[in-house]
C-alpha positions as CSV (number, residue, x, y, z in Angstrom):
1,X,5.7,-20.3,5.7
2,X,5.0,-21.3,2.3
3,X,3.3,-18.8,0.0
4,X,0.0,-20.2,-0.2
5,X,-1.0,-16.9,-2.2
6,X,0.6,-18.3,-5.4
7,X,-0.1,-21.8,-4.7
8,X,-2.9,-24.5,-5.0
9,X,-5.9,-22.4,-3.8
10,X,-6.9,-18.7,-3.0
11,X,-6.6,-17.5,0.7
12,X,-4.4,-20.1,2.7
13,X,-1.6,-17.9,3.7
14,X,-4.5,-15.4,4.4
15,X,-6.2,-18.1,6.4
16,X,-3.0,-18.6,8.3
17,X,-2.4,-15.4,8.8
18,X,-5.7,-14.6,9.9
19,X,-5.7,-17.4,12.6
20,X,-2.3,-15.8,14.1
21,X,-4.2,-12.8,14.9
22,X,-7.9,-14.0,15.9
23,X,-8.2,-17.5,16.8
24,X,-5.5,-17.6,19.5
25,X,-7.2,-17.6,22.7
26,X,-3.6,-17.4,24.2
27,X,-2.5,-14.4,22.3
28,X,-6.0,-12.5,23.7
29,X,-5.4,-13.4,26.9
30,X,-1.6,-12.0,27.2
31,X,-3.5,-8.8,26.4
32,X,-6.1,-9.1,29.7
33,X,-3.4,-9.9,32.3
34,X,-2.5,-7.5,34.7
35,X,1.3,-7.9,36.4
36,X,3.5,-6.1,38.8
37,X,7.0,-5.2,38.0
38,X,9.0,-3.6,40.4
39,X,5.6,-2.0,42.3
40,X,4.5,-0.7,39.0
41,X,1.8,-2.2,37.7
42,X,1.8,-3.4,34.3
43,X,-1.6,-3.5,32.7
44,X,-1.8,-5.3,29.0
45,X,-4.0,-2.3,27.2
46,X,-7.0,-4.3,25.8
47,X,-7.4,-1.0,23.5
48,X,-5.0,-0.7,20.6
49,X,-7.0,2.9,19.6
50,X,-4.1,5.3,21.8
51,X,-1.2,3.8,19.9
52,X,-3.4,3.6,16.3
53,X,-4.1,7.4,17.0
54,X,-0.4,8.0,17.9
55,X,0.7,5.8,14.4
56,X,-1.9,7.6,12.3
57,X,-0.8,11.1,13.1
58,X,3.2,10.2,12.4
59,X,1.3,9.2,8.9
60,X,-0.2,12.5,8.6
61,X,2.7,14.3,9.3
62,X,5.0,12.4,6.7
63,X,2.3,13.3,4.1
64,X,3.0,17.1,5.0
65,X,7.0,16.6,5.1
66,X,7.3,14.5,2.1
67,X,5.1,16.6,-0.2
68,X,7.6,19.5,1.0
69,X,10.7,18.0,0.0
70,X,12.1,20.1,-2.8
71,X,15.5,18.3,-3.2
72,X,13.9,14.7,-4.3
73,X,10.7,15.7,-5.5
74,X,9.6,12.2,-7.0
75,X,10.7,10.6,-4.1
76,X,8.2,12.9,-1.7
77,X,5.6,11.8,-4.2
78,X,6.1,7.9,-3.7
79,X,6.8,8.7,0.6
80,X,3.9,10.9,0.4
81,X,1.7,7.9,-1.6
82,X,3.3,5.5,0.7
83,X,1.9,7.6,3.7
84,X,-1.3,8.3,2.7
85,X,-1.8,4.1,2.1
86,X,-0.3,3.3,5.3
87,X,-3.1,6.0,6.8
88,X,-6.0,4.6,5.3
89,X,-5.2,1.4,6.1
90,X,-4.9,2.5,9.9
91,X,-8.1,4.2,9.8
92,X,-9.9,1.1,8.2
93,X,-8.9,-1.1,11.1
94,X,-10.8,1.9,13.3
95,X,-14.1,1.5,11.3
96,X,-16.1,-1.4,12.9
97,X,-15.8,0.6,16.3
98,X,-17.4,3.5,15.3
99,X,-20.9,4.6,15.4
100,X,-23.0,5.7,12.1
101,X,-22.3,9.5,12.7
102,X,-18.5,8.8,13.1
103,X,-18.2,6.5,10.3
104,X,-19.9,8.6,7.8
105,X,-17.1,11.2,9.5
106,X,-14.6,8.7,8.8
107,X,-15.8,7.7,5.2
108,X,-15.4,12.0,4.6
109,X,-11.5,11.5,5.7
110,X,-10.7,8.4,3.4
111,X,-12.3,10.4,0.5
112,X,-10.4,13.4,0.9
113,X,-7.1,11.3,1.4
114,X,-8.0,9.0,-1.9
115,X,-8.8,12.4,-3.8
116,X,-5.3,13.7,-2.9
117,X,-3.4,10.4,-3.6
118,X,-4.9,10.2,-6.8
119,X,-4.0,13.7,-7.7
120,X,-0.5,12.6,-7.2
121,X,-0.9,9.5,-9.1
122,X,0.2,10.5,-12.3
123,X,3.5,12.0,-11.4
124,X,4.2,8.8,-9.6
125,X,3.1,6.8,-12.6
126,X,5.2,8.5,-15.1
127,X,8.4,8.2,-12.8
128,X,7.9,4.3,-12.2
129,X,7.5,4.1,-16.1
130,X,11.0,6.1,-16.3
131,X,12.5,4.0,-13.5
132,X,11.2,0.6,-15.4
133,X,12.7,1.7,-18.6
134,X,16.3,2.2,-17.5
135,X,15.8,-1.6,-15.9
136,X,14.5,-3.5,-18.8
137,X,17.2,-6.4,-20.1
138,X,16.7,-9.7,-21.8
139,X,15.1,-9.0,-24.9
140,X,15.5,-5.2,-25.2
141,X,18.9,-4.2,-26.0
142,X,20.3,-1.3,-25.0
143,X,20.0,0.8,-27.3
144,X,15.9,0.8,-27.5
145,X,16.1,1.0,-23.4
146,X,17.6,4.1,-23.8
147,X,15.5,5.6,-26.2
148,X,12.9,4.5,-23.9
149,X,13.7,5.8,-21.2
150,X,14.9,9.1,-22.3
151,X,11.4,9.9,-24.2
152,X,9.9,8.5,-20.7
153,X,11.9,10.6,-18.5
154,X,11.3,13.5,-20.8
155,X,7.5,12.8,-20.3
156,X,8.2,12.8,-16.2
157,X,10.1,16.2,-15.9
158,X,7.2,17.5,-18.1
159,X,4.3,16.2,-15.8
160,X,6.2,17.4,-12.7
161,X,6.6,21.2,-14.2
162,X,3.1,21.2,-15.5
163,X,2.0,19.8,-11.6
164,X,4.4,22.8,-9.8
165,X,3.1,25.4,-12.0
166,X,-0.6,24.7,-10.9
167,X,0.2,23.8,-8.0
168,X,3.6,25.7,-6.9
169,X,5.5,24.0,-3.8
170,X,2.4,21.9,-3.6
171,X,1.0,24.1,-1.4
172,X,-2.7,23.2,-2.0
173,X,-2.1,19.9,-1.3
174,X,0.0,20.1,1.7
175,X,-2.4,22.3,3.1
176,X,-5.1,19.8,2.7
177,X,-3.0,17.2,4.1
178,X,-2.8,19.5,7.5
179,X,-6.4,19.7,7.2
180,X,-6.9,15.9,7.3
181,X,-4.5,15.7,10.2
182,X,-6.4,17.8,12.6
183,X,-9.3,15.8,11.3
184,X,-7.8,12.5,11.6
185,X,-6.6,13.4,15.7
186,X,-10.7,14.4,16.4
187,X,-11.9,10.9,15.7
188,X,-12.8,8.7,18.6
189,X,-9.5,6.3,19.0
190,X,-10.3,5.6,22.1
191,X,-13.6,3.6,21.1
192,X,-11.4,1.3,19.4
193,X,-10.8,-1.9,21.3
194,X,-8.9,-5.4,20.1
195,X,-12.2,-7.5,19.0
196,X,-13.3,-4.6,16.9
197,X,-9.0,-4.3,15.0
198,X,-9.8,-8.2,15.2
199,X,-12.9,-7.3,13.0
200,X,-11.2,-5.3,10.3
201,X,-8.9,-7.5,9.8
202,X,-11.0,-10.3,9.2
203,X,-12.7,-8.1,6.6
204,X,-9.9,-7.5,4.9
205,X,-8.7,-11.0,4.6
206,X,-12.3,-11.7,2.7
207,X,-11.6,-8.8,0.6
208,X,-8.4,-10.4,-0.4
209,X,-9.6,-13.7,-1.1
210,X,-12.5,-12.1,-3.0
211,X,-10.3,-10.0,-5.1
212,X,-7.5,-12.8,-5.4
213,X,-10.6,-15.5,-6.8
214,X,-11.8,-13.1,-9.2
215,X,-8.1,-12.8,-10.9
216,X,-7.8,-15.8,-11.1
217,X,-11.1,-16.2,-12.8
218,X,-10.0,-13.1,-15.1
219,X,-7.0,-12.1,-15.1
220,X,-6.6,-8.7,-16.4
221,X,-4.9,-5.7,-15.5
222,X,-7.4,-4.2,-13.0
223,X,-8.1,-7.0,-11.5
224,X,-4.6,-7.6,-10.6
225,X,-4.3,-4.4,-9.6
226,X,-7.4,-4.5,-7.4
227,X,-5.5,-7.7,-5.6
228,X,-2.5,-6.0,-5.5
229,X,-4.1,-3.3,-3.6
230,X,-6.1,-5.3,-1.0
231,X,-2.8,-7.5,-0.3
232,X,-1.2,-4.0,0.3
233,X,-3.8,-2.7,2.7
234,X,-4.2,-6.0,4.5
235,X,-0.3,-6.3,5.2
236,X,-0.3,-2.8,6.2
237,X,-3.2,-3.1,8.7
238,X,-1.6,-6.1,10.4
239,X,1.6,-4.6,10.7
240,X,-0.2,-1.1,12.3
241,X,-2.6,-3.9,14.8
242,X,1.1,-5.4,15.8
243,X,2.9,-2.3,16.5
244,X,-0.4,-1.4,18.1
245,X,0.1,-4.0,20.8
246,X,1.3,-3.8,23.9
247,X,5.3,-4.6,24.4
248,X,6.9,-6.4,27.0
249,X,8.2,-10.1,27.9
250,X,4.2,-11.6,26.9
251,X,3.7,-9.6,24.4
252,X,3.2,-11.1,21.3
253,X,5.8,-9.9,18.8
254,X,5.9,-7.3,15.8
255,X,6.1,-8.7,12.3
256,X,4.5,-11.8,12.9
257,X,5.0,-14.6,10.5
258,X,3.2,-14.1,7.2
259,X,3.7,-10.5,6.6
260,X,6.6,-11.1,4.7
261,X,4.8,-13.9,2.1
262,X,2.0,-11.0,1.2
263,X,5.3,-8.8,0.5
264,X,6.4,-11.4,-1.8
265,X,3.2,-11.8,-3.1
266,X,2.0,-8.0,-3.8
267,X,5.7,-7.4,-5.1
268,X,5.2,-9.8,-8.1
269,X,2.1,-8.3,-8.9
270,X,3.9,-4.7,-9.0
271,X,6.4,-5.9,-11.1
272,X,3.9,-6.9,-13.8
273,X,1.8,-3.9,-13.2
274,X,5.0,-1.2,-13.2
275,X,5.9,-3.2,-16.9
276,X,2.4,-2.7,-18.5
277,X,2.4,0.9,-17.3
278,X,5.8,2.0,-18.6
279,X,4.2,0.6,-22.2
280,X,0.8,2.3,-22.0
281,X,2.5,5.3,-21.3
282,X,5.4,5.1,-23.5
283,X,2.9,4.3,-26.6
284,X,1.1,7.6,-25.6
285,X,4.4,9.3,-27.1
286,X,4.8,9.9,-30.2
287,X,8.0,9.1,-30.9
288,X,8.0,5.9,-29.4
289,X,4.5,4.9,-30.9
290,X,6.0,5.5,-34.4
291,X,9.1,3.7,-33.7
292,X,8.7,0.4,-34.8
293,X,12.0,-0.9,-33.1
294,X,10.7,0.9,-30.2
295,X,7.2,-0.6,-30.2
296,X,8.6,-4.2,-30.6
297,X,10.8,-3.6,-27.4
298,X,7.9,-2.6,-25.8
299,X,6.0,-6.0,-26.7
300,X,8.7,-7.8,-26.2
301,X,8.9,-6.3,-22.4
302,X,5.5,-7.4,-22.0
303,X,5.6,-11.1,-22.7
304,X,8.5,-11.2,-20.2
305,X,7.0,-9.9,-17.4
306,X,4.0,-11.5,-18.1
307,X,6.3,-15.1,-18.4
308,X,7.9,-14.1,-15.3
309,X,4.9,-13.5,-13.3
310,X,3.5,-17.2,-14.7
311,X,6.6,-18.6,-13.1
312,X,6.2,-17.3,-10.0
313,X,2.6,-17.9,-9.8
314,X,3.2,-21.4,-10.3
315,X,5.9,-22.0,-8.0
């Protein structure tokens, strides 16, 4: 499938997408039919909520494992980051089937799971910076990427410490993570059918195409970044409603075509992103922000990615 996202006009692999998973009569009705295998009878589950329930509390215990991972601390952030997206994207497809009372329940849950991704965002922020410094080539030369990326790492090591000491073993968070797991299991799953995922997904699509029109129109940093995210969550909510289906012979299968594309399409967008972070936070030290080799490296690291990301956006 061609990536429509960085072609002529916003939304057409969305559209495609989109169609896959609500416009095919056939695909609904694999999901009514009832058959007999070997006297057991088969019945295609017309709710996805059980297996949604069963993939969102996986999610909630990778948050708790991940923050606990002492060996590979920055990588528990990102897995723990990782989780808590893939969990609010879960529980957004699970909105439309809920009453007022539950939703406002629900709304509670994807507050307290923002609040603690957020609280993490900094450590991951100032590792990616690290991790982008030690990758920069073309116009950087080696020795300014090492400079960089020592003061960066530096900068890293120092957050992390500062994070432990408030917040030793991060405790407080896991802790809240458990919280939000019991929390998570008490919502009404079952309420959610396929129509209503259908729904979600449909929403999310709009929000995409919203987002993707309005950085076009403007195309700054946080409205990239606001794109990037509703790409994310949309890929994520269609890979949960596909796992979420029912498997056998005509069933329709995992990873249907398209998922890959918004990949593509959100990765370019993090590549731009993950450069203009490692330079805001790299001009924060001093050090580097008095350099003037340094702070022409930095510039020059820019206007690459930026170049780069024009190029793919075009082709």
């Amino acid at each position: 499938m061609p990536d429509a996202l960085a072609g002529d006009g916003p939304g057409c692999t969305l559209a495609v997408l989109a169609d896959a998973h609500a416009s095919n009569p056939m695909q609904r009705d694999k999901h009514r039919s009832v058959r007999r295998q070997g006297g057991v009878v088969d019945i295609r589950l017309e709710a996805p909520g059980p297996l949604l329930a069963a993939a969102a509390d996986r999610e909630c215990r990778r948050i708790v494992r991940a923050l606990a991972d002492t060996r590979h601390r920055h990588h528990g952030i990102h897995r723990a980051r990782k989780a808590i997206r893939t969990l609010r994207a879960q529980l957004g497809l699970l909105k439309p089937a809920l009453d007022r009372p539950d939703r406002e329940r629900l709304r509670r849950i994807d507050a307290r799971l923002k609040r603690l991704c957020r609280s993490l965002s900094p450590l991951r922020d100032a590792h990616v910076a690290a991790v982008t410094a030690s990758t920069l080539r073309g116009a950087v030369t080696p020795d300014a990427r090492s400079a960089l990326e020592a003061a960066l790492v530096l900068r890293r090591d120092e957050a992390l410490a500062d994070a432990l000491h408030q917040d030793p073993g991060f405790r407080d968070r896991r802790e809240a993570a458990a919280a939000i797991r019991a929390e998570v299991a008490a919502l009404p799953w079952h309420a959610l059918g396929e129509r209503a995922a259908r729904r979600a997904l449909r929403r999310s699509r709009k929000r995409v195409e919203r987002a993707e029109r309005k950085a076009r129109r403007l195309p700054t940093s946080p409205m990239r970044h606001r794109w990037r995210r509703r790409l994310r969550r949309l890929r994520l909510q269609l890979e949960a409603f596909d796992a979420a289906l029912p498997a056998g012979p005509d069933a329709v299968p995992a990873h249907t075509p398209g998922h890959h594309p918004l990949k593509q399409q959100t990765d370019r967008l993090g590549h731009l992103q993950d450069v203009q972070l490692m330079c805001r936070l790299a001009r924060r030290i001093a050090s580097v922000r008095n350099d003037p080799v340094l702070r022409a490296a930095l510039a020059a690291a820019i206007r690459e990615a930026r170049a780069g990301f024009a190029a793919d956006h075009r082709g």
